[in-house]
N, C-alpha and C positions, 0 to 999 in steps of 0.2 A: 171320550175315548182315550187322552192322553191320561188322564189318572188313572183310566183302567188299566192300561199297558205297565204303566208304574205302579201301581199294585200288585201286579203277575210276575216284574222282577223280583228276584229273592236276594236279600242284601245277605252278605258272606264275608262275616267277623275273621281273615284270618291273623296267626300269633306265630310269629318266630322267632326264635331263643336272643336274636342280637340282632341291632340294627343293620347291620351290614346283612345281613341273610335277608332281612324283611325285603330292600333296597336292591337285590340281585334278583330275587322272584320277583320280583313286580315288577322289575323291566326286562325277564323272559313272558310272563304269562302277558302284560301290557305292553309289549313289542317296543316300549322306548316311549310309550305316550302315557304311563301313569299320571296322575294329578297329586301335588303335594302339598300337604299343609300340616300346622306343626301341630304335634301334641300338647299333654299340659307337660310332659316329661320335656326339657329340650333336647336331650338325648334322642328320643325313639317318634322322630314323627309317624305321619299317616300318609298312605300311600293310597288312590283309588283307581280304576278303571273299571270297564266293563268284558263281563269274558262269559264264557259258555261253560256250565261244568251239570256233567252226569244230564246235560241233554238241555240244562234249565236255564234261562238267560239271566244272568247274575250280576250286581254291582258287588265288584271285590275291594272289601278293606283291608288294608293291609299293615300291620306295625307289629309291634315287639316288645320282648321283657328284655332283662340284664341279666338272663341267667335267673337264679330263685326268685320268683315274687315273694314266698313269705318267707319269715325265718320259725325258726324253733328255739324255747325257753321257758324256764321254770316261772311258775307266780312268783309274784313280788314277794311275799312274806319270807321266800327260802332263798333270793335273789344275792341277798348280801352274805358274803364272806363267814359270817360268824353269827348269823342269824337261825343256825341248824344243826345238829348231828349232818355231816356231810352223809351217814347211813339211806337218812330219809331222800337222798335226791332218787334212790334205787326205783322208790316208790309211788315219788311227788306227781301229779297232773305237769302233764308237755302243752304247751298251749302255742300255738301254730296261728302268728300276724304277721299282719304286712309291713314292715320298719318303715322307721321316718323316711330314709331313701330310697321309698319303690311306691310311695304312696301318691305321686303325682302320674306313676306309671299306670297304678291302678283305676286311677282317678280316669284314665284315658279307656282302658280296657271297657269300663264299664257302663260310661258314656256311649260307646260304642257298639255294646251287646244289646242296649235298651233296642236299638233299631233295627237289630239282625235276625234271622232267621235261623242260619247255619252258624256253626264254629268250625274250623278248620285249622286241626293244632299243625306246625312247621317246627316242631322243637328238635334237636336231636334225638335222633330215634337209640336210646339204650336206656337203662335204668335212671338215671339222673334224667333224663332228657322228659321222660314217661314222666317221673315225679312231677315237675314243675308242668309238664300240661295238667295233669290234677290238680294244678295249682289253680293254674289260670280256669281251668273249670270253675273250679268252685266260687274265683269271684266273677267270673261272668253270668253263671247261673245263679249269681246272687240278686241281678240286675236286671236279671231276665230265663226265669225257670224254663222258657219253651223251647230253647235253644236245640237243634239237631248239631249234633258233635260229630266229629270226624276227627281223624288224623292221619296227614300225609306221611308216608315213609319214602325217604330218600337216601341217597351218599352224595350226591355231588350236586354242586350247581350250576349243571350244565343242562340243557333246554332239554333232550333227550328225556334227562331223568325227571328234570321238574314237569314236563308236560305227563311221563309217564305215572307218577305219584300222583297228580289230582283226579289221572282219568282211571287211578284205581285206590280209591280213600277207603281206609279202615277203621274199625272202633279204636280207639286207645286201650293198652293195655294193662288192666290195675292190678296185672300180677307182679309185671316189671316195675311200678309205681311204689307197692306193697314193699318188696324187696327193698329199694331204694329207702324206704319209710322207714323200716326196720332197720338198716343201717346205721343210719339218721340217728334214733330214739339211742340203740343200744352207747351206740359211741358219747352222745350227748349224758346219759347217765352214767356211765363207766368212768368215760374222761372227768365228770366235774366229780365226782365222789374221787376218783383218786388225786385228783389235782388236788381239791382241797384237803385232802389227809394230808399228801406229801409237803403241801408249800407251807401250812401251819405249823406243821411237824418242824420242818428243817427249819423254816425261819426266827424260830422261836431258839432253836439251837446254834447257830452259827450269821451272827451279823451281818456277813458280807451278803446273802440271801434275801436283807429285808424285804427288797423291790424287787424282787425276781418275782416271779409264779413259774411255779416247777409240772411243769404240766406234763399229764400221764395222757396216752392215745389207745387204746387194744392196737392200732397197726403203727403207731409211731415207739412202741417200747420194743416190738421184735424186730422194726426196722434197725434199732441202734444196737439192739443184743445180738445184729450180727456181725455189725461193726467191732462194739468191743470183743467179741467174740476171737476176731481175726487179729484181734490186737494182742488181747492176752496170750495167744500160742505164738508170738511174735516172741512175747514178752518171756514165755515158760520154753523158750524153746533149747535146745542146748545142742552144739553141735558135735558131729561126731566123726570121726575122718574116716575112709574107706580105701579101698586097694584095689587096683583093678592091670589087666593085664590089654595095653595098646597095641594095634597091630597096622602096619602100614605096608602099602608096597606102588614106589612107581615107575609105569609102564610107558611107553607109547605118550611122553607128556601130559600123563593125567596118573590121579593119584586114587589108588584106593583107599580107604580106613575102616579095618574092620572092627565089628563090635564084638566081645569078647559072650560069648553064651550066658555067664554068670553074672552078667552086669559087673559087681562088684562085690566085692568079702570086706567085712567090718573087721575081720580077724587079719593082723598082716601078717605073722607066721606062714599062718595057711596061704596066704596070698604070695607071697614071697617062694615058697616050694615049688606052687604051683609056676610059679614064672620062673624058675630054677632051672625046672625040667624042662620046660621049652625053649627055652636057649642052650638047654645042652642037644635037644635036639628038631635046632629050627627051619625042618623042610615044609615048607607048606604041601598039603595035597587039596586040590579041588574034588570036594564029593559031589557037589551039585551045582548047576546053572541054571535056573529057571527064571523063565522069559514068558510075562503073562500082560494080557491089557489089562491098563489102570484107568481108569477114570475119576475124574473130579467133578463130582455134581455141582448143576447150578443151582442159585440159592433158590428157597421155599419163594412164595409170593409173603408181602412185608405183610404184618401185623404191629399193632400199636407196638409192642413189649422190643420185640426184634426191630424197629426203626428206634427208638430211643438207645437199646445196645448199640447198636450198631453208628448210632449219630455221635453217640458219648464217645465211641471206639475209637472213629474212623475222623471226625471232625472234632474232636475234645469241645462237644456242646453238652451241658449238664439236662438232664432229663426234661425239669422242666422248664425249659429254653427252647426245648426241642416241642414241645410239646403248645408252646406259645406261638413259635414260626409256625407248625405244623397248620395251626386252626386259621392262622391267619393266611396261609396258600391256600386251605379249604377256603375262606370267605372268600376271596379271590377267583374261588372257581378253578383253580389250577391243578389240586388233587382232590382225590374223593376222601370223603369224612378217615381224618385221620384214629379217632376211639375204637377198634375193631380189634376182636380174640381172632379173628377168619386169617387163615392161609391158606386157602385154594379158589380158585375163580371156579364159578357155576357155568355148566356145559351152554349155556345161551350167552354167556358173554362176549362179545363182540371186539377180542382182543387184537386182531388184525386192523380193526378200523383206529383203535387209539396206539397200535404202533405209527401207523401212518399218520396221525396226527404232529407224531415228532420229524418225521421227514425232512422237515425244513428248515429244523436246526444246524447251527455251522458246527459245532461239536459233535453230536452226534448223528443228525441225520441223516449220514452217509451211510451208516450202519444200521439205521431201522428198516434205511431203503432194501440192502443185503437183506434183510430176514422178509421181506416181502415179495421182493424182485429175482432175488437167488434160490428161491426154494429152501430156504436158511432156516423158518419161520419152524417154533417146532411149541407145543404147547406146555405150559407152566405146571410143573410137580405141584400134586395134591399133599399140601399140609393133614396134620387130625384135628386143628381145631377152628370151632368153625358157630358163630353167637348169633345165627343163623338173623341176622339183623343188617351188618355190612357185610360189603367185600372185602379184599385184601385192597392196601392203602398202594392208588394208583395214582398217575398225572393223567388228567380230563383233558387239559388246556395246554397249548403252546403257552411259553414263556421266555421270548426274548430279550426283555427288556427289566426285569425285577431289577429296583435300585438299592434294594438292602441286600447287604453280603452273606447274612448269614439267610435270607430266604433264596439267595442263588444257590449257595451251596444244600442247602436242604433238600430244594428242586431238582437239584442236578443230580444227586444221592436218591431219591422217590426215581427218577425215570429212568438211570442206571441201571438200580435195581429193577425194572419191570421191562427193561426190554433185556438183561440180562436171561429173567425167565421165562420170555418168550425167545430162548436158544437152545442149544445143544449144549450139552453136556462139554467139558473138554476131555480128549481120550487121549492114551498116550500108550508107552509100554513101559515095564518096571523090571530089574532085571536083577536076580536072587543071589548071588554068591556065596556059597558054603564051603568052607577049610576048614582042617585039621591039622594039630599041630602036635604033637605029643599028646596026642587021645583028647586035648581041648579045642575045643570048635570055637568058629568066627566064623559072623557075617556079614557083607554090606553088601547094601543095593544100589542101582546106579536107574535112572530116569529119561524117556527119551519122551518127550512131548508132538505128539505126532497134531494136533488140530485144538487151538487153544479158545477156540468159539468164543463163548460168555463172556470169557477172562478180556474179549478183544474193546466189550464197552463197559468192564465194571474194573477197575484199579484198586478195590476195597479185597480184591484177594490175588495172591501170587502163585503161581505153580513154574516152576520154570525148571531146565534142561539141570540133571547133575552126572555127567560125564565120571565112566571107570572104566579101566583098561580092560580091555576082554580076555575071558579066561573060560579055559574049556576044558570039561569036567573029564577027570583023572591026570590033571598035569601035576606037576609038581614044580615048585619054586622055593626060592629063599627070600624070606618078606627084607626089603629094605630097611625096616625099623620095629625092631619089636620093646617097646618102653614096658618100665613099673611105674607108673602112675600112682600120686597119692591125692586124692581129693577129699572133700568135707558135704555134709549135709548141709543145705541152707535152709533159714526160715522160709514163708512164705511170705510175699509183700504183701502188705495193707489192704485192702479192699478196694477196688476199681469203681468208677459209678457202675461199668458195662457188670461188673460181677454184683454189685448190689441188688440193680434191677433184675440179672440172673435170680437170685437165692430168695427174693421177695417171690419172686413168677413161683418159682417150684414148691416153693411149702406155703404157696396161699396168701399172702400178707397182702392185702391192696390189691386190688385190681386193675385190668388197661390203662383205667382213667384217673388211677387216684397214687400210683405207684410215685410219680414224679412230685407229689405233693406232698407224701408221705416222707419221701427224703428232702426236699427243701424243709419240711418242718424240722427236722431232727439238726439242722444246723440255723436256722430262726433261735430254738431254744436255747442254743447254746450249750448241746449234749456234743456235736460232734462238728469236725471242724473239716473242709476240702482243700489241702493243698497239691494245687497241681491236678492230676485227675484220682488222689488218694486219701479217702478219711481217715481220719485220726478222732478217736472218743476227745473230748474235753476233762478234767477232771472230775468236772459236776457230771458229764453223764456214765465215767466208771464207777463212781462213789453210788449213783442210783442203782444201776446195775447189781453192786458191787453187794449191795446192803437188802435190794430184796432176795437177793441167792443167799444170804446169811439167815435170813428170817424164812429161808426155806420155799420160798414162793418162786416159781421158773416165770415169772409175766414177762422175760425178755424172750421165752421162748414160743416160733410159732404156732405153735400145736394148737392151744384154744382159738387162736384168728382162726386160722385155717380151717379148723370145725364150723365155725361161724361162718365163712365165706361159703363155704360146701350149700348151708342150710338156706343161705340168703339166696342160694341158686336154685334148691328147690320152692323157693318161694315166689322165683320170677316165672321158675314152670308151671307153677298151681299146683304143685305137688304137698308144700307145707302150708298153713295158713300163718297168716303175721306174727301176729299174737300168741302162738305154738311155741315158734323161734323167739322172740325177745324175752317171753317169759323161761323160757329154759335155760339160756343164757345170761339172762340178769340173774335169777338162784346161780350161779357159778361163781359169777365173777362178787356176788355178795357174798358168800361160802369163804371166798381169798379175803375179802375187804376187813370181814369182821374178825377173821384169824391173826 
């Protein structure tokens, strides 16, 4: 009877992307009583218990990759340096193993399928994440074809959602797999066919290059062309002076300043007349006062793109830094999967229950209390984009005691912003002033902040009081200072990380997950350099820049990634097929290679 019973149980292979994930599931679904023993990996042991899933009494295994199980590389014969026309790698066979360091991982995985029933993938649920479950597919199904597969979808690791993910398992997705493949391939053959043109080429020509390898990216060349970009109108820029007419008057110990209608004239002649005449005759008359509410909206809910600006901004943390703390407050269970395009929360989300979660914070949750206790509480502005995969990136978990500085600050920045947008807007009033002076208008406005809500637990934005003497329409005065001003045009500064990640997000370059890797590499290579929170190109990466804009080739600019990003999207919809996409875009970028 008792081998039958143990026959009836179905043993259940599951795989989660890092040990620390494997190690957090297995002691929500095994309540704290898992059983452990190690792998052949030292890294990724095994985790078992017994649990209940889809009705069926199940022994759960439970362990982990490193992230990719296999890699991708050309055969040996085109492997070396000068063993090829770099032409042919466009073409070459890609051959997809498991490296020396993931082969004890494997060694486990597959040990482990011979005796299961189910698989049950735990990877991060988005493109890369999808990829590497096909990974792990294919060597478990190597070790045992009868496998029934699954894949849990989740964001956080918090009991809630992991019990909610098993009691509703889905196929995995090989369109998002696809995509991710496609990525993979195109970049793999683009990068090594330019790499090896450029680093042959230069190092043959210039000494100091011998040991370098000068390596091309499709998203690491438009990441630096917008670097040098901002450098050279730094460089070309010329300045030019202007003229403008000032206008001051104070009242009631507060000071107006208005702004002249014209901005400013390039021409001082003309500027000079025009302020002529209005000091010959300087009565001011008020035509108008208008007095209108203002408000200042509170922020979107965070997505990947907008917490890396915003961390770069607001805590001078470089993208991926941020992106390193980020994953590791997710293992931790303390926010939900930080990789997410989503800005708006889904009408079933349960936003009340994880304000109250912060409650009992000494910083803030006096003020989570107010939005649940005071009728305060008001629902989160709906973002447009939305990777219908995560949510927007929230705090799951109390965290009072985090001993590293920079995952305090991170956490405290995550839950700021999420209870800022479960508030009010701040409202206020704004108040217009219009004058005339000699047929030349002036205006300024002055600000009264009636209800500063949001602004009350988020410090990352300021709106405050600006006080002007009151003026009512058809008075007439004499301004206390009416100046000629001569001012200049200035360049524009350098490039910010915060505006990097900007201008990558809008023309395509990189996506959520790959933006912050995309700029650490472009300073790895030694094209571009961060001082402070401003790049500056290196020699080596203006002279690249410099020399395929001579040869007529735009490969710093976005336009071809951004094509390619477009496509790789309909390839996670099923819209395009794999092979559709890489073969369209490898004839492109061989079209530029062989010119």
């Amino acid at each position: 009877f008792e081998l039958f019973v143990a026959w009836m149980v179905v043993n259940v292979l599951n795989v989660a992307e890092k040990p620390k994930v494997a190690k957090e599931i297995s002691a929500i679904l095994g309540k704290g009583k898992a059983a452990h023993s190690k792998g052949f990996s030292k890294y990724n042991p095994v985790h078992k218990f017994p649990y209940t899933l889809n009705g069926e009494s199940c022994n759960m295994i439970f362990t982990s990759v490193l992230g990719h199980l296999m890699g991708r590389d050309f055969n040996e014969n085109v492997r070396k340096w000068y063993s090829c026309n770099p032409a042919v790698l466009f073409d070459e066979p890609i051959r997809k193993i498991v490296p020396e360091n993931m082969k004890q991982i494997d060694k486990t995985l597959q040990q482990q399928a011979r005796t299961c029933q189910w698989l049950v993938l735990w990877l991060d649920y988005d493109r890369e994440g999808e990829n590497i479950s096909f990974e792990v597919i294919s060597r478990c199904t190597a070790a045992n074809k009868n496998l029934r597969i699954f894949r849990a979808k989740f964001s956080s690791l918090i009991p809630r959602e992991i019990y909610h993910a098993c009691a509703n398992l889905i196929p995995p997705d090989k369109n998002k797999s696809d995509a991710a493949e496609a990525r993979c391939e195109l970049d793999l053959r683009v990068g090594s066919a330019f790499t090896r043109l450029q680093t042959l080429y230069l190092q043959k020509r210039i000494p100091d290059l011998e040991t370098l390898i000068i390596s091309y990216g499709p998203c690491q060349f438009p990441t630096l062309g917008f670097v040098v970009d901002r450098y050279w109108r730094i460089e070309e820029f010329v300045e030019e002076p202007f003229w403008s007419i000032n206008v001051s008057h104070k009242r009631e110990n507060s000071i107006a300043k208005f702004n002249w209608e014209r901005g400013h004239l390039f021409d001082h002649a003309c500027a000079f007349i025009l302020y002529e005449i209005v000091i010959e005759s300087p009565v001011a008359k008020v035509l108008s006062v208008n007095r209108k509410k203002k408000d200042k909206w509170k922020p979107l809910p965070l997505n990947t793109i907008a917490l890396q600006k915003l961390a770069s901004k607001k805590l001078r943390m470089n993208s991926a830094k941020v992106m390193e703390v980020a994953e590791n407050l997710y293992r931790q269970g303390f926010i939900s999967y930080p990789r997410t395009e989503t800005n708006s929360f889904d009408q079933g989300t349960n936003l009340k229950g994880l304000v109250e979660i912060q409650a009992p914070h000494q910083q803030w949750g006096a003020y989570a209390n107010s939005l649940l206790q005071e009728g305060k509480f008001c629902r989160p502005r709906n973002g447009k984009s939305n990777d219908q995969s995560h949510p927007p990136i929230h705090p799951t978990k109390l965290a009072n005691n985090l001993q590293k500085d920079e995952e305090k600050k991170l956490y405290e920045l995550v839950v700021r912003h999420f209870l800022a947008c479960c508030s009010e807007d701040a409202h206020g009033f704004e108040t217009t002033i219009a004058i005339d002076i000699a047929n030349e208008k002036f205006t300024t406005k002055g600000l009264m902040v009636t209800a500063t809500n949001y602004l009350d637990v988020y410090p990352y934005e300021k709106w405050s009081d600006k006080t002007i003497p009151v003026f009512n329409e058809g008075e007439q005065f004499t301004p206390t200072d009416i100046l000629f001003h001569q001012g200049q045009t200035n360049p524009p500064n350098l490039l910010t990380e915060s505006e990097l990640i900007d201008l990558m997000d809008k023309n395509g370059i990189g996506t959520d997950a790959t933006i912050a890797q995309h700029i650490e590499t472009i300073q790895q290579r030694e094209y571009a350099s961060k001082q402070g929170n401003y790049f500056t190109p290196t020699t080596l990466g203006l002279a690249l820049i410099d020399g395929y804009k001579k040869m007529g080739f735009n490969l710093d600019k976005p336009d071809l990634r951004a094509r390619m990003e477009k496509d790789l999207e309909q390839i996670a919809c099923g819209k395009l097929a794999k092979q559709t996409v890489t073969n369209k875009f490898i004839a492109e970028y061989r079209e530029i290679f062989e010119e």
